[in-house]
N, C-alpha and C positions, 0 to 999 in steps of 0.2 A: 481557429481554435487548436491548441494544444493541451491534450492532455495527457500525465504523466500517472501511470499506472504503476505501484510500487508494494514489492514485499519483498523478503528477506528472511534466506532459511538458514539454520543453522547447523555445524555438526560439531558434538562433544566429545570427550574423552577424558578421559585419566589420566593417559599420558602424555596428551597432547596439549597446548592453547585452543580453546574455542574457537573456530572459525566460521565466517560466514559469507555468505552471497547475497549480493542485493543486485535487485533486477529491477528493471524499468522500463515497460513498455508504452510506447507512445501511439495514441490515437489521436488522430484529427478530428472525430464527431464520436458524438455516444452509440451511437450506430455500428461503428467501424468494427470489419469483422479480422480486418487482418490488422497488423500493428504495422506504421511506416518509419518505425525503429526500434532496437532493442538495446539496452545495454545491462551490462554486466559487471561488475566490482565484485573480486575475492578480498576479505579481508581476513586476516590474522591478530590473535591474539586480544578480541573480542571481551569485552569486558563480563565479567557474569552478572548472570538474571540476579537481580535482586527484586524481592517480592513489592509489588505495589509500587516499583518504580522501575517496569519495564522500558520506560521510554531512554534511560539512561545507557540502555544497551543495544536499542534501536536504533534512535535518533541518529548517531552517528553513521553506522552504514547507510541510511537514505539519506542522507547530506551527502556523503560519498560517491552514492550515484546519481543525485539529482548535480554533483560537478563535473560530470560526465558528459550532461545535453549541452547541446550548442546554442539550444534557445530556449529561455525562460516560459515554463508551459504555463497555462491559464490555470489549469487547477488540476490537482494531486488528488490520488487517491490512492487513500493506504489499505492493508487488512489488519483491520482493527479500530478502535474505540477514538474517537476526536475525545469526548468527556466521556469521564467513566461512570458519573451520576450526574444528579440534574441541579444540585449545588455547584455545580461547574467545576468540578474536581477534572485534572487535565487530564489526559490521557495521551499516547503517542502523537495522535494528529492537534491536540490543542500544541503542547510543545514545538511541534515541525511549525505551526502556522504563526507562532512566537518569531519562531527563527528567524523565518522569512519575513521579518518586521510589519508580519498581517497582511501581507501584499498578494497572497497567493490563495484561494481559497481550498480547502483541504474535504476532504470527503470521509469519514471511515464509514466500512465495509465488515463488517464482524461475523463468521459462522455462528458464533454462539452466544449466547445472553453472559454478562456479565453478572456480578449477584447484585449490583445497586442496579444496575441498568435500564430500570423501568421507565428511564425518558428516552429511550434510543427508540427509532421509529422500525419497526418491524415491519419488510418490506419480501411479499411472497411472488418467487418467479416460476414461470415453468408450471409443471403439475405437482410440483414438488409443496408439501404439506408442510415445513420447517419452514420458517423465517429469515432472511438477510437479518441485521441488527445494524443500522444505516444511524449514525451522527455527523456534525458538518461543523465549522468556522469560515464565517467568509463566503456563505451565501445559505440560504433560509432553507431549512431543512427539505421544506415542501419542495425545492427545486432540487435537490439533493437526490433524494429519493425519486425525483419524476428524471433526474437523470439516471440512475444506477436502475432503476426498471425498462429506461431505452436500450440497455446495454443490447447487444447481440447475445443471441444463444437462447436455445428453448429450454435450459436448464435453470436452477435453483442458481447458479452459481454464473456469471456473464462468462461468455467463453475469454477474453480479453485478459480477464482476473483468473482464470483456469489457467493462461499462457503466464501468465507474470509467475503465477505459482512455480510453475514446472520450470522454470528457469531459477529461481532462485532456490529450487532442490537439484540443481547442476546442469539441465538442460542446456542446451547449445542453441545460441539465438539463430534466426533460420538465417540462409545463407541469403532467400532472396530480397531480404531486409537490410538498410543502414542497419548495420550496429557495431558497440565497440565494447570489448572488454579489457580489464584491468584487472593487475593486483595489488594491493596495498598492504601495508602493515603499518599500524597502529601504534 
């Protein structure tokens, strides 16, 4: 098993182009407490957020760095919304799992409730009283969820999904890891 573990942070300005980082770390099992690779993609000049169609400014950096792996991983998972209601309105990971001409199953991972999001399956780790907000394409929610609750870490949040974060707010992938980083402009 391969699985590709993906977010992407970004930084703004006024005087600058939008930029951003997308990171990817790879687990072998949902267990897995360390990653056995990380990668990194800077990109430039970043398209802006447009409302209600975040995916337009995502999608592209995680395609960025999912060309980055050497081997096509079993299933992605992003932070944030596969559908963003239960009319199958798409959201980042329905789009990515389009991409991928359906071949790859996609997972999201959400901090937070979206306002239609009452079909997202609310998934609680740790001691922590808040919710995961867990949606899927490409495998049945109920294994979704029974996978993102084996993650590693006694916290709300999988420790896995804590590292992908902190690399894609600039962190430096660890040294005793594969990993590769790149920059790109757009």
């Amino acid at each position: 098993m391969n699985i590709a573990c993906i977010d992407v942070g970004y930084t703004e300005s006024e005087s600058k182009p939008t930029r951003a980082i997308a990171a990817c770390v790879i687990i072998g099992n949902w267990r897995d407490a360390v990653s056995s690779s990380e990668h990194v993609v800077h990109l430039t000049d970043v398209q802006a957020y447009q409302p209600g169609e975040f995916y337009r400014r995502e999608l592209p950096c995680v395609q960025a760095v999912l060309a980055e792996l050497s081997h096509t991983p079993s299933c992605i998972v992003i932070d944030g919304y596969v559908w963003l209601d239960d009319l199958d309105h798409p959201g980042l990971g329905a789009h990515l799992h389009r991409s991928l001409a359906e071949s790859i199953p996609v997972i999201g991972v959400a901090k937070n409730p979206f306002k239609r999001s009452e079909h997202a399956t609310a998934l609680t780790r740790g001691g922590s009283t808040r919710p995961l907000y867990i949606t899927a394409a490409g495998v049945p929610i109920a294994q979704a969820v029974h996978n993102i609750a084996a993650m590693h870490g006694p916290h709300r949040f999988p420790s896995i999904l804590q590292r992908v974060d902190r690399l894609s707010r600039g962190e430096q992938p660890m040294q005793s890891s594969a990993h590769s980083t790149s920059k790109r402009s757009r």
